[in-house]
GUBATOR-657179 format. One record per atom (N, C-alpha, C, O): residue in three letters; x, y, z. Coordinates in steps of 0.02 Angstrom, whole numbers, plus 50000, padded with zeros to 5 digits. Example, Ala and Ser with C-alpha at 12.3 -4.5 7.8 and 13.67 -1.06 7.14 Angstrom:
<nodes>
Ala506604971650390;Ala506154977550390;Ala506604983550390;Ala507124983450423;Ser506424988850354;Ser506844994750357;Ser506455000250394;Ser506705005750402;
</nodes>
This chain:
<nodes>
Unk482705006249755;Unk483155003749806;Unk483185008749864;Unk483105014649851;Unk483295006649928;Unk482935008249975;Unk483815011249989;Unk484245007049976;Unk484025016450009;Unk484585018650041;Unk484585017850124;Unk484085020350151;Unk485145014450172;Unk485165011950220;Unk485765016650264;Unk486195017650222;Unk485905018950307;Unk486335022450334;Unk486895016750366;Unk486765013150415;Unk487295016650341;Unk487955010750371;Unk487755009950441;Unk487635004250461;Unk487685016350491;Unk487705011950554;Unk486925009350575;Unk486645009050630;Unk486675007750505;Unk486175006150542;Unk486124997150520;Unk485674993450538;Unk486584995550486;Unk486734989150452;Unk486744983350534;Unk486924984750592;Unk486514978350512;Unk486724971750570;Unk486574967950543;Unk486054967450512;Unk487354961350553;Unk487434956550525;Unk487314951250562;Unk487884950050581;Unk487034947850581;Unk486924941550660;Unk486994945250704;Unk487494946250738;Unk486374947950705;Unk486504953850775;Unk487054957950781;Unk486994961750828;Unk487474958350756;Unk488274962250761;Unk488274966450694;Unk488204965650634;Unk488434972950752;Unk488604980750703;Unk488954977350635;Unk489324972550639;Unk488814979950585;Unk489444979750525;Unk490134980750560;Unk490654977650548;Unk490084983350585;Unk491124983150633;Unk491164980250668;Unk491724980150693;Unk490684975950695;Unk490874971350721;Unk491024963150693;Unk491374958550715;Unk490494964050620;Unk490484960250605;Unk491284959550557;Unk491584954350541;Unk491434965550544;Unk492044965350494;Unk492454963450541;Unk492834958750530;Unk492464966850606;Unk493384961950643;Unk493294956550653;Unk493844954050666;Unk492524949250659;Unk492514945150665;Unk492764941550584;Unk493174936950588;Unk492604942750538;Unk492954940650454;Unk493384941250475;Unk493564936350508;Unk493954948050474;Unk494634950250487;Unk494934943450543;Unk495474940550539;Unk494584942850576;Unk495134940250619;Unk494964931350604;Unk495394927550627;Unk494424928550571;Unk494604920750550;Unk494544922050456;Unk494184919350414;Unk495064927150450;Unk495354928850389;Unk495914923450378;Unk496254922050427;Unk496054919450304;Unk496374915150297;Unk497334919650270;Unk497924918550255;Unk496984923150279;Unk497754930250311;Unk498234927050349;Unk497884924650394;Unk498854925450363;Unk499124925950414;Unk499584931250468;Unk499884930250520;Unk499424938650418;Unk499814941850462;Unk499064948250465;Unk498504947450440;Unk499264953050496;Unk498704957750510;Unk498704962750425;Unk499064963750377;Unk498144964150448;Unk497874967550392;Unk498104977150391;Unk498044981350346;Unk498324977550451;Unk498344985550467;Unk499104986050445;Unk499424980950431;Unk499384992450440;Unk499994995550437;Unk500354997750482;Unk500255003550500;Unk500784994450507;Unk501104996050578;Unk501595001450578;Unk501915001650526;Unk501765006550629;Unk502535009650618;Unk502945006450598;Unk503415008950568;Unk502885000250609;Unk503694996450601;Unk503704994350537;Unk504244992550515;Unk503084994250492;Unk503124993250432;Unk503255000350386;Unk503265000050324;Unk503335005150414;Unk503515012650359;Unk504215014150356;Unk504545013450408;Unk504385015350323;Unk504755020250306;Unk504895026450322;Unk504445029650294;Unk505215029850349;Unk505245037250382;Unk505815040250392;Unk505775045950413;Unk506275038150384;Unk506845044150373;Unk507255042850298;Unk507345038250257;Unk507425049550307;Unk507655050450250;Unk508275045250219;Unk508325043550160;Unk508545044050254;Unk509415039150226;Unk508775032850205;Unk508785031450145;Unk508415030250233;Unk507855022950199;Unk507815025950148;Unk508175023750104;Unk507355032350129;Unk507325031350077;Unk507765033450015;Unk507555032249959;Unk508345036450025;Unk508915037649985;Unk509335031649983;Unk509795031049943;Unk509135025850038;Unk509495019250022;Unk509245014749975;Unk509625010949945;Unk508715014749968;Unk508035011149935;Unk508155013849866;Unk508395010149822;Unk508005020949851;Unk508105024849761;Unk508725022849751;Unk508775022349690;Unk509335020949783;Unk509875020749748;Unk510105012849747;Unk510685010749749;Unk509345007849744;Unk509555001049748;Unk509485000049668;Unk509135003749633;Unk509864994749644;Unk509514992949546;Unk508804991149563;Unk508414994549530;Unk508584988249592;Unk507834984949604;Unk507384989749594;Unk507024992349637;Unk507444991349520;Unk506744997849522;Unk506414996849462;Unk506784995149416;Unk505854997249451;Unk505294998249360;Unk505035001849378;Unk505015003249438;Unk504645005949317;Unk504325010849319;Unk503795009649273;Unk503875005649227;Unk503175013349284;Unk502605014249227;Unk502445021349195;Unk502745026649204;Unk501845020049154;Unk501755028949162;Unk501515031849244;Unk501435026849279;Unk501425036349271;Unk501475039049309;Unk501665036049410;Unk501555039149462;Unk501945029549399;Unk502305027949448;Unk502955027249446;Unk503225029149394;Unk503385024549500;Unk504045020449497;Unk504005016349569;Unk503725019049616;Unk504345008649575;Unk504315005749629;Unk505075004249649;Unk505435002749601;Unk505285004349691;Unk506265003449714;Unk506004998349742;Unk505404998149753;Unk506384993549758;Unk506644990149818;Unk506954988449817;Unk507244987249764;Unk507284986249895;Unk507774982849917;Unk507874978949983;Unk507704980750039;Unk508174973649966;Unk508254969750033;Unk508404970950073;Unk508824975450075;Unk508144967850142;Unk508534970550212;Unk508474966550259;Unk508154961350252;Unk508764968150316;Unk509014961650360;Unk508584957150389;Unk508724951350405;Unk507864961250398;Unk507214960850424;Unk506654953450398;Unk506724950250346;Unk506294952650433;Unk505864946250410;Unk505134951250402;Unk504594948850419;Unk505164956150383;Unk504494960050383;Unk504684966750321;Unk505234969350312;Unk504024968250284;Unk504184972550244;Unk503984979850258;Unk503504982550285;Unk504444981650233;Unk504354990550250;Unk504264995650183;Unk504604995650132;Unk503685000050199;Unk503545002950144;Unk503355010350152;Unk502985012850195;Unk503745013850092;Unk503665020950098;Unk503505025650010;Unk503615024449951;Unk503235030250043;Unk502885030949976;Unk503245040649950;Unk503535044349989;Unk503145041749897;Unk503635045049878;Unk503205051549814;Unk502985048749764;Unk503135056249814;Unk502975061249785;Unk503485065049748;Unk504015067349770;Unk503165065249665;Unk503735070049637;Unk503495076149667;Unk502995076649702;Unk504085082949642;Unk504065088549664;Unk503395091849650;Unk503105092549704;Unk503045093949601;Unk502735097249580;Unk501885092849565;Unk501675092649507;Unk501445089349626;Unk501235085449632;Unk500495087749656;Unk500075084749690;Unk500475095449620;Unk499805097549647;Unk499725100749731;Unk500235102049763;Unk498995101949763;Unk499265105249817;Unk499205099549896;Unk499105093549891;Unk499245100949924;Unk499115097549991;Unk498655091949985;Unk498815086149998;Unk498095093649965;Unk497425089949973;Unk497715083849930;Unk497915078649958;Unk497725084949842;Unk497975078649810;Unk498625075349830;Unk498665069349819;Unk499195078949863;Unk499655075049867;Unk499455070449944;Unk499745065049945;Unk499055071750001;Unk498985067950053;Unk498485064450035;Unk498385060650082;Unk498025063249985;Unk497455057549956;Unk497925052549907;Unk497815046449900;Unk498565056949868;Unk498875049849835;Unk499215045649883;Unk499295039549877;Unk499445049849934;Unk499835046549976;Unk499305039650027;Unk499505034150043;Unk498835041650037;Unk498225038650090;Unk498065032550007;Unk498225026550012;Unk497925033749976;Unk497795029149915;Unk498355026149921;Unk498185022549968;Unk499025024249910;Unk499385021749908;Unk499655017549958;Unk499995012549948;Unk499425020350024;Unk499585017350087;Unk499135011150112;Unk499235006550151;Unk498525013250065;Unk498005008850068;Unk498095003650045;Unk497924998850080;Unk498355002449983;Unk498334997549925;Unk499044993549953;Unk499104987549940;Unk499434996249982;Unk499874992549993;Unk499794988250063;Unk500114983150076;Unk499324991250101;Unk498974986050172;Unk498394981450158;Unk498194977250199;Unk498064982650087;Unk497754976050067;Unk498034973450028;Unk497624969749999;Unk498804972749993;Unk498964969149953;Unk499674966049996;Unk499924960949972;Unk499924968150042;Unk500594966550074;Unk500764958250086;Unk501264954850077;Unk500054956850110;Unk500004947050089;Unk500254944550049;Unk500514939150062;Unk500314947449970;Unk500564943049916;Unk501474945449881;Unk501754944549827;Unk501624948249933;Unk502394953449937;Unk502814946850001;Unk502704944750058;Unk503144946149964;Unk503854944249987;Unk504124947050041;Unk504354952550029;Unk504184944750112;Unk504504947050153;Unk505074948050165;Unk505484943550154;Unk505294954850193;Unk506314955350199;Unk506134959950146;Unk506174956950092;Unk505954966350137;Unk506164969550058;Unk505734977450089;Unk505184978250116;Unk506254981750073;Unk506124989650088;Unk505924991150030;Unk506284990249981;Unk505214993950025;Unk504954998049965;Unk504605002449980;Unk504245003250029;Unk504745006549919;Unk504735013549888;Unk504345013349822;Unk504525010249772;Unk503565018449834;Unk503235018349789;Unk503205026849775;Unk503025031449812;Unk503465026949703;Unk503495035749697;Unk502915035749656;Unk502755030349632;Unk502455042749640;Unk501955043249621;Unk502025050049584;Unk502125055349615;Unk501965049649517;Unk501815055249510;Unk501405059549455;Unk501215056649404;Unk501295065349463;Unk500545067449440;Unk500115065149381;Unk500365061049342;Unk499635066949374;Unk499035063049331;Unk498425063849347;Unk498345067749394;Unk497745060549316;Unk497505058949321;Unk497425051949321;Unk497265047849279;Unk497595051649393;Unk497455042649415;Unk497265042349458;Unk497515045149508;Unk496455036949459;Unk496165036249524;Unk496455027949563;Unk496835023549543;Unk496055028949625;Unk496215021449683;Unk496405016449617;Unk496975014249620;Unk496005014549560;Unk496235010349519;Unk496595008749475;Unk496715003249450;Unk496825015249460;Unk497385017149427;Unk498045013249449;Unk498415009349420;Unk498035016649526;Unk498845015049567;Unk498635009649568;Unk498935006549524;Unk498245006249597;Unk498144998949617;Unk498404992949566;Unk498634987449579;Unk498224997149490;Unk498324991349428;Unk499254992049421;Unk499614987449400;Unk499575000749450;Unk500104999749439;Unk500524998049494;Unk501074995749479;Unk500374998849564;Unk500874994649602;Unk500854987349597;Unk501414984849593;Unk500384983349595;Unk500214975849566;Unk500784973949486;Unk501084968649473;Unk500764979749450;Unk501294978949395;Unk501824978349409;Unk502184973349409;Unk501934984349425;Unk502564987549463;Unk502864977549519;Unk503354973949511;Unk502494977249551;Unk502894972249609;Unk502974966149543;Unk503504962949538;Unk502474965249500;Unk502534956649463;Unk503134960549436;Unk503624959149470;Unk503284965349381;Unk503964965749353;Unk504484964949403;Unk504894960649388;Unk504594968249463;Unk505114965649505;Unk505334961649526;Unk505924960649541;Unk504654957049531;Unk504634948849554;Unk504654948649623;Unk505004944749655;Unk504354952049640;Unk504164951849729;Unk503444947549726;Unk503584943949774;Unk503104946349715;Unk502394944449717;Unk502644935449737;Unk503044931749709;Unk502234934249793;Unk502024927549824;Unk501944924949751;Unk501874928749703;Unk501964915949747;Unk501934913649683;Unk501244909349736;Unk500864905349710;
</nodes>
């Protein structure tokens, strides 16, 4: 098998990036695929409002909060225990997590502040992925 350098890929004449925002955008999606500011979480009282809602399960090495809010859009913030390894792993769980939740946010219930805490292990992209997907069906946030 012949190894190909990504930018050297073309799909109907159009770069692979180009060809992906043309999918992306007659995607049977109806909202965007990216993570907006307005969808995070960022100060502190959100997320001390969110941990102290009942709306929480946990697995082995996650926990998910949520809680309702006044909003027609969901907001999500992600959450590190203390002792979570150094810089490098705690900003890759965090980028892993941020990820999984901008390709899965489609099948999440709109109106609902969540909080995904993470903490240490050995768990890769598929790891979190099998447990925020848990994590939301036990809560019962998941689109039916």
């Amino acid at each position: 098998m012949v190894s190909v350098p990504v930018w050297l890929l073309v799909v109907d004449g159009l770069s692979w990036r180009a060809a992906a925002r043309r999918v992306e955008k007659s995607s049977a999606f109806p909202m965007k695929r990216s993570l907006s500011k307005a969808e995070r979480l960022k100060k502190k009282e959100d997320f001390r409002r969110v941990y102290s809602s009942p709306l929480k399960q946990s697995c082995q090495g996650a926990k998910l909060a949520a809680l309702s809010n006044s909003l027609d859009k969901l907001r999500f913030g992600v959450g590190l225990s203390k002792k979570f390894g150094n810089a490098v792993e705690r900003n890759r769980a965090k980028r892993q997590v941020r990820e999984i939740f901008r390709l899965h946010k489609h099948r999440i219930q709109p109106g609902f502040d969540l909080v995904f805490l993470v903490y240490p292990g050995t768990f890769g992209y598929w790891d979190r992925e099998r447990q925020f997907l848990q994590l939301l069906d036990r809560i019962g946030l998941q689109r039916k």
